[in-house]
Structures are given as structure tokens and as C-alpha cells.
N, C-alpha and C positions, 0 to 999 in steps of 0.2 A: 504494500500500500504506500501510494506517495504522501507525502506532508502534504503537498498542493498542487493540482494542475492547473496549469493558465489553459484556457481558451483560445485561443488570437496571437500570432506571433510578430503584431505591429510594433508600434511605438509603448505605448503602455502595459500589454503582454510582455513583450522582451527585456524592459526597466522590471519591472514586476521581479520577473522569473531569472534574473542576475542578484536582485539585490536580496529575497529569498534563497536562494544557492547561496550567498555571500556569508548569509547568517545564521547556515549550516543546516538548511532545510531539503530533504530530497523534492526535487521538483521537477516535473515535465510538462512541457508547451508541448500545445496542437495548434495546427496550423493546416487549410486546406489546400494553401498556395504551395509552390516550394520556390524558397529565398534565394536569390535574388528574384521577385515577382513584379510586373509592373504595377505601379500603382498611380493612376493621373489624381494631380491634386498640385495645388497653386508653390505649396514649397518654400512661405514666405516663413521660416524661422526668425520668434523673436531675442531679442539677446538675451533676457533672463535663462535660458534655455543649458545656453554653456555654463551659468551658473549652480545648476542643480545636477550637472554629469559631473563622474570626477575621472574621466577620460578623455582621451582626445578626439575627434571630431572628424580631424581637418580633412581625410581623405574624402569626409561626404561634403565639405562644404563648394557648390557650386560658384560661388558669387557672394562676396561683402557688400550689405550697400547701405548705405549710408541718408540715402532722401527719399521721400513719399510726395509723389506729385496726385493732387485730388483735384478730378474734374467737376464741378455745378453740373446739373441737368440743364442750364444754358451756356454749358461751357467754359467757367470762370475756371483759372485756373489756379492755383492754391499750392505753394511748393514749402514742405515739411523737411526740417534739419534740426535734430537735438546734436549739435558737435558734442562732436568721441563717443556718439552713441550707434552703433550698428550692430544690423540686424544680418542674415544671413538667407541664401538660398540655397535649399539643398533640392536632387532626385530621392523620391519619395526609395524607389528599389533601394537604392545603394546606402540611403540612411537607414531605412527599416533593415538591410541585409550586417548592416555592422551591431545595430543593437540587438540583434540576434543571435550573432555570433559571440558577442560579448557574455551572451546569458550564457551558450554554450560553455566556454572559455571558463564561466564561474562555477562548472558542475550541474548545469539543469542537462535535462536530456532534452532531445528539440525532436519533435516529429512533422515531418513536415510532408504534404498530401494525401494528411488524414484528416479527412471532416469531419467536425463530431455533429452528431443527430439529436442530440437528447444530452437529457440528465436527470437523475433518478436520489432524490434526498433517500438515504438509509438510517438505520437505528444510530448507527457512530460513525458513519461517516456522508460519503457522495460517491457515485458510479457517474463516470461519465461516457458514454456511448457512442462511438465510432462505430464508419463503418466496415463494419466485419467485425468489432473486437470491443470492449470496455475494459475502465481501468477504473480501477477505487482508488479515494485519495481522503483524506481528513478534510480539505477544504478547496473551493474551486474560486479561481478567480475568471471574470466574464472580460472577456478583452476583445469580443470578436463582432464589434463596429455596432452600427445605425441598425442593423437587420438582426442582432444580435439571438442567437438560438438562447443561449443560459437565458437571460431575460427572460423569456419564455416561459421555458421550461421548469422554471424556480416562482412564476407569478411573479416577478416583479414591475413584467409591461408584457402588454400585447399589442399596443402600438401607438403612435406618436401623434399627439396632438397637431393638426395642422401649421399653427402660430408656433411649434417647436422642432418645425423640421422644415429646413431648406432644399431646393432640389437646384441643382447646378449641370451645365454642359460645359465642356473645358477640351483642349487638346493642347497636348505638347507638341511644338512645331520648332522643325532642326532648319538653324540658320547658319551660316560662316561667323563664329566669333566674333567678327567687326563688324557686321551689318545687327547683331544683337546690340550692343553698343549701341550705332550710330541711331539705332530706333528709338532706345529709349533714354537717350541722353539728354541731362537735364539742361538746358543751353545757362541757367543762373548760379550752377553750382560746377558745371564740365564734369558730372558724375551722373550714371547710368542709376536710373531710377524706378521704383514700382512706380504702379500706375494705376487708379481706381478713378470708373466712368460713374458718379454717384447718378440715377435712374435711366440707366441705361437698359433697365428693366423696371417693372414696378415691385417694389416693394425690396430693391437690392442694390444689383451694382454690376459692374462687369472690369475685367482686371487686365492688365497687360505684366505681366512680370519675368524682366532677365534671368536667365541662368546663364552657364557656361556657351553652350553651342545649341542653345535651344532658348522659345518661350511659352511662355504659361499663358495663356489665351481661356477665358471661361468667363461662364454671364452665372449668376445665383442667385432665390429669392424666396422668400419664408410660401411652402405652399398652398397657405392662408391666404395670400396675393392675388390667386390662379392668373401668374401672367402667363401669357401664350409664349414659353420659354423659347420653342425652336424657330420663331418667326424672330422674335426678339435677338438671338444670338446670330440669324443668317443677318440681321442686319445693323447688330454690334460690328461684327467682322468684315464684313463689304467694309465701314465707315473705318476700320483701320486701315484695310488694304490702301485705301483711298489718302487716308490723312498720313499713311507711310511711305506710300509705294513700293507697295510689297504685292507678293502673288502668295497668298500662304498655301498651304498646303494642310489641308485639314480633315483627313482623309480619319487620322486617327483618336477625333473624337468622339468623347460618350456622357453619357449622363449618368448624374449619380446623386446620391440623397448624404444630406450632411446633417446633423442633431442641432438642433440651437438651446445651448441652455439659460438658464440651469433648469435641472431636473427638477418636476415639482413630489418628487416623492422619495422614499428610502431607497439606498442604493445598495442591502443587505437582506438576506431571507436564512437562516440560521447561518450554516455553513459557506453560503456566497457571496462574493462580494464583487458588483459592477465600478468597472472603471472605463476609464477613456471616450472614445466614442460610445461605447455599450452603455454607458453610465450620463449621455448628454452631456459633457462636460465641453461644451463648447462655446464660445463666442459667438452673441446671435448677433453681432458687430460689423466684425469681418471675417468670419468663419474660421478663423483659427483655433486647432484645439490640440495640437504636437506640446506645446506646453503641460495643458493640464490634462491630458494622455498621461504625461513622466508625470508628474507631481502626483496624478492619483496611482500609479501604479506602485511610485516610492510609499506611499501610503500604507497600500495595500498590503505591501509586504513587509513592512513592519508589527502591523498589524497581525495578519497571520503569526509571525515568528513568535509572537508573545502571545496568544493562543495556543500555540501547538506548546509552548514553553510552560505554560501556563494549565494546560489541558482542561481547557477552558472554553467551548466553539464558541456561549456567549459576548465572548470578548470580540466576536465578530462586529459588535454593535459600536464598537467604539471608532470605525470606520467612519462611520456617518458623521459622528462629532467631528472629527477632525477635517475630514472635506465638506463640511457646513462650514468652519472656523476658515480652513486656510484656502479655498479652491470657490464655495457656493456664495458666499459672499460677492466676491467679484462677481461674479457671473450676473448676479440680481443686481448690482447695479450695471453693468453693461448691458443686461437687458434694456434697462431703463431709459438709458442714452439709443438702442436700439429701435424703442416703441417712438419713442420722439422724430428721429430721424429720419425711419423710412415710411412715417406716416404718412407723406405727401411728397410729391415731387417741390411741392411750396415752400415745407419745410427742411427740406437739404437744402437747396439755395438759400434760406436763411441762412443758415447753419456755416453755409461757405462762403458768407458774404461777411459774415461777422469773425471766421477763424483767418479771413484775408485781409480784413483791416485792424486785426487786434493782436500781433505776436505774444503776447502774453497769452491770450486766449490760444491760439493754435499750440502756443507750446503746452499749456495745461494736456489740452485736449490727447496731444501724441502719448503724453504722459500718462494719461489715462488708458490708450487704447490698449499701450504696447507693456503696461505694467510697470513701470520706473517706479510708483511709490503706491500703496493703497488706497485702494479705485475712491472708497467712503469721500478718502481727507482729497483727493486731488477731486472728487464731484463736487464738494461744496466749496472748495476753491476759484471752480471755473463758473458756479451761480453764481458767487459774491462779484465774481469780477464781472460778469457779465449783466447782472444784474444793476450792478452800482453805474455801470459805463453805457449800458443800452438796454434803459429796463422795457420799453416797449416794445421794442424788436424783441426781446427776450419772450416777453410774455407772450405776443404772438407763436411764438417757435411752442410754448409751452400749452396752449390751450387752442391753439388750429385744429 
């Protein structure tokens, strides 16, 4: 019997399933894919990110970068710089294939192009069901995305509130190294830069982002919106081709469903415990959730180890305390700034009218998105100022 199976051998499965190995726990990850797998997804790593690994990186990192350039839905453009603060692009494979390897590396066993079906709570422990084979373990961690079987299987969801799940089309499209540059190069700072078209769908946004010999191209939007997505991204994509001069190549796009949290409920059922995508733990902002992926996996398997130490499975419950404290918090307020912003095409133009005339305010703002200090103190930081400085404009933004 294992101390713990992971579920999902992504970003939060493979943290998980290293730092349990680490703390002398038998552990095994399942995984349907086998690693290195493709995975489309925008890749915009925030810098806290290298702060909570305590290994190196650098083979996955695609691209440094340093500026956010933000479009209005008429256009305005709006260019973001915290000096010495950057961010990173990675390939979603090559980063998910190292933090897997790493788990390996710390003693988990990794299975990989086995899907699991099922899972079965027992007297002392959990079975979890593959196909052809099951394995019992003391305790299961759920890591395996938006469509998550554990969830399931354990009652924890059956499925996703519309206002909590986004649906996105995206492709990665290979360029010459210098024509990625020259596209997305910021002409005020001579630094290649992300790039968000704020309603270039309704209810979202549509992205341009550098990596090494490729870019990240995708439109996303809470399903709540019902925008007409495939109409919306054939002609996202025309208006780049156009405002580029590019011929892209888009051959190898898809769609796919992304969680917007936070979760409105327990993310534990005795012996299980959801993280990552499985768990909603994402930004209904800008969709990023590779952060609180590792945060809740480091979680998780701290958590276990003193359970299993403890021979305690109740102690599963103290999960939830700690990503309400350190992970759900945030999230409920970036909800917050989320309902506001993509209520209306009316109000993103507020919102980028007032972050381009107030560098105080824009920097608050980055400072918010991308986590530099706690969401709480830097929200009522950017009311006062906003508030003090353009209280009608604000309050419009506030009750439109």
C-alpha cells in the first residue's frame, strides 16, 4: 500500500508527489499522458513562482520578460513595467516534463499512460482504479485538471458552475526567433512584451505572448458570457495577421476549459484532497493558475506527511484551513476585480483609461495581478487612490 497517490502528473501532481517523497512518504503518480506531452496553454509564468521551487528552472524557461502591454476595447494602449521585476515564459511539455522528473528523482514512482477511472473510499484507506489494475494507498491527492475524475468520484463536484469556468481556443504558432521579437516588441521600453486585447471577446480577453521560436495566440471567456468563441477568435486572429503582417499558421489549435476560482466549496472528502486545476484554484483575472497549482500541491503534501505521521486521515481537514489562509483569499479578491472588469466592454475602458493616466494606479494594479504583496492590502490601496483622485469615474466603474 502507498502513503499517497497523486492523480495528474502536471504542475501540482508532480510538486505534490517530490515534496511527499522528500518527507519520506512512498508515493506514486498516474498520469494518462506520457511526459514529455503536449500541453497548449499561454505559459505566462509569474515571478513568485521561482520563489517557492528550490531548484532550478532554467532549462524550461523560454523567455524573460519584463513588460505587459494592455489593449482598451477601443484600442488604448497601456504599457506595464515594475523595474527588476520579471516574469517568465515557459513550454507547458518541457516545464511539466522537468517537475516530473524531479518527483521521480525524489523517490515517487511515476506511471505514466495509465488512466485512472475511478476511486473507491475503503475502511483504512482508498483504491484507486486504473485501467486494467488498482492500487490502494492511505491517501489520494486529485491533480488531474478542470474534468477532474477524483472530484467525482469522492463527491466533491460534479460540475462547474458557468460564472467558474472559462472556455478558451489558443495555438502555439512557430516563428524565426527574430520575427517573434520584432512582433511583439515594445517600441517604449525596446523589450518584447505580453500582450492582452481587453474584449476582444465578451466577457475576457485575447493574448499574444512571446516565447522562444514560437507564440501563444488564444481568445478566453467565463462560459457564463456564451460568447460565440470560434467567430470571435477567426477574427481576433485575421486583426493580428493584419496589424502584424504575419501569415500564421494555425493549423494546430484547440479548445479547452480552464476553472476560475476560487472554489466555492471544501477541497477535502476524508482521505482526499483536490489541488490545482482539480481544486479551481485559479485566477478568474487572467487565467493563470501554475502558481497556485505548486502552492497547493506544496500544501498538500505537507499535509499528508503529518497524517500519515500522525495516523490521523482527519488531519486531512487541515488542508482547507491553510488554502483558505494562504491561496483562497487571493483568489476572492481577484474574483472581485474580475466581476468588475469584465462586466462590460464600458467598464475595461474605464479601467484602462484611469491605469493610463495614473502610474500609481497601474502600478498598484500589476501589483495586484501578479502577486508582489497581499491582494487584501494592495485592493484597498488602489480604492483609496482611486477613489481620492477620480471618485466618479471610480464609482461609475463600481456600480455600471
Amino acid at each position: 500500500m502507498y502513503d499517497l497517490v497523486v492523480v495528474g502528473g502536471g504542475p501540482s501532481g508532480a510538486i505534490c508527489a517530490r515534496r511527499a517523497a522528500l518527507r519520506g512518504l512512498n508515493v506514486a503518480v498516474f498520469d494518462k499522458a506520457t511526459f514529455p506531452r503536449r500541453k497548449l496553454c499561454g505559459g505566462a509564468v509569474s515571478p513568485r513562482v521561482r520563489e517557492i521551487l528550490d531548484f532550478d528552472i532554467h532549462s524550461a524557461l523560454e523567455r524573460e520578460i519584463g513588460v505587459a502591454v494592455v489593449y482598451s476595447p477601443h484600442g488604448q494602449r497601456i504599457v506595464g513595467v515594475l523595474p527588476g521585476v520579471r516574469g517568465f515564459m515557459v513550454r507547458r511539455e518541457r516545464f511539466d516534463h522537468i517537475l516530473l522528473e524531479k518527483a521521480r528523482e525524489a523517490g515517487a514512482e511515476v506511471f505514466e499512460g495509465v488512466r485512472v477511472v475511478g476511486v473507491e473510499q475503503l475502511r483504512s484507506g482508498i483504491r484507486v482504479l486504473g485501467e486494467g489494475d488498482s492500487f490502494n494507498a492511505r491517501f489520494v491527492v486529485g491533480a488531474d485538471g478542470v474534468n477532474s475524475v477524483v472530484a467525482r468520484a469522492v463527491g466533491l463536484r460534479r460540475g462547474w458552475k458557468p460564472d467558474y469556468v472559462g472556455l478558451c481556443i489558443a495555438a502555439d504558432v512557430k516563428l524565426p526567433p527574430d520575427i517573434v521579437e520584432s512582433v511583439t516588441m515594445d517600441p517604449e521600453t525596446g523589450q518584447p512584451a505580453i500582450e492582452l486585447y481587453l474584449g476582444a471577446v465578451k466577457g475576457g480577453y485575447g493574448w499574444l505572448f512571446p516565447k522562444r521560436d514560437e507564440v501563444s495566440i488564444g481568445v478566453g471567456a467565463k462560459m457564463s458570457s456564451k460568447a460565440d468563441l470560434r467567430n470571435l477568435w477567426h477574427r481576433f486572429t485575421t486583426d493580428l495577421e493584419q496589424t502584424k503582417g504575419l501569415k500564421l499558421d494555425l493549423s494546430g489549435r484547440s479548445a479547452f476549459r480552464v476553472p476560475l476560482g476560487p472554489p466555492d466549496g471544501r477541497l477535502t472528502r476524508r482521505r482526499c484532497i483536490m489541488v490545482g486545476d482539480a481544486a479551481g484554484l485559479v485566477s478568474p483575472v487572467t487565467g493563470e493558475g501554475i502558481y497556485y497549482a505548486l502552492m497547493s500541491g506544496i500544501i498538500a503534501a505537507d499535509v499528508v506527511a503529518e497524517a500519515v505521521k500522525r495516523r490521523n486521515s482527519l488531519h486531512v481537514a487541515e488542508y482547507d484551513c491553510r488554502i483558505a489562509d494562504e491561496v483562497i483569499g487571493e483568489l476572492r479578491v481577484l474574483r472581485w476585480l474580475s466581476n468588475l472588469i469584465y462586466r462590460s466592454k464600458d467598464n475595461m475602458e474605464r479601467a484602462c483609461s484611469l491605469a493610463a493616466e495614473d502610474p500609481v494606479a497601474r502600478r498598484l494594479a500589476m501589483e495586484f495581478l501578479i502577486g508582489l504583496r497581499p491582494a487584501r492590502a494592495v485592493r484597498w490601496e488602489l480604492i483609496k487612490r482611486l477613489a481620492r483622485h477620480y471618485p466618479l469615474r471610480s464609482l461609475r466603474i463600481l456600480v455600471s
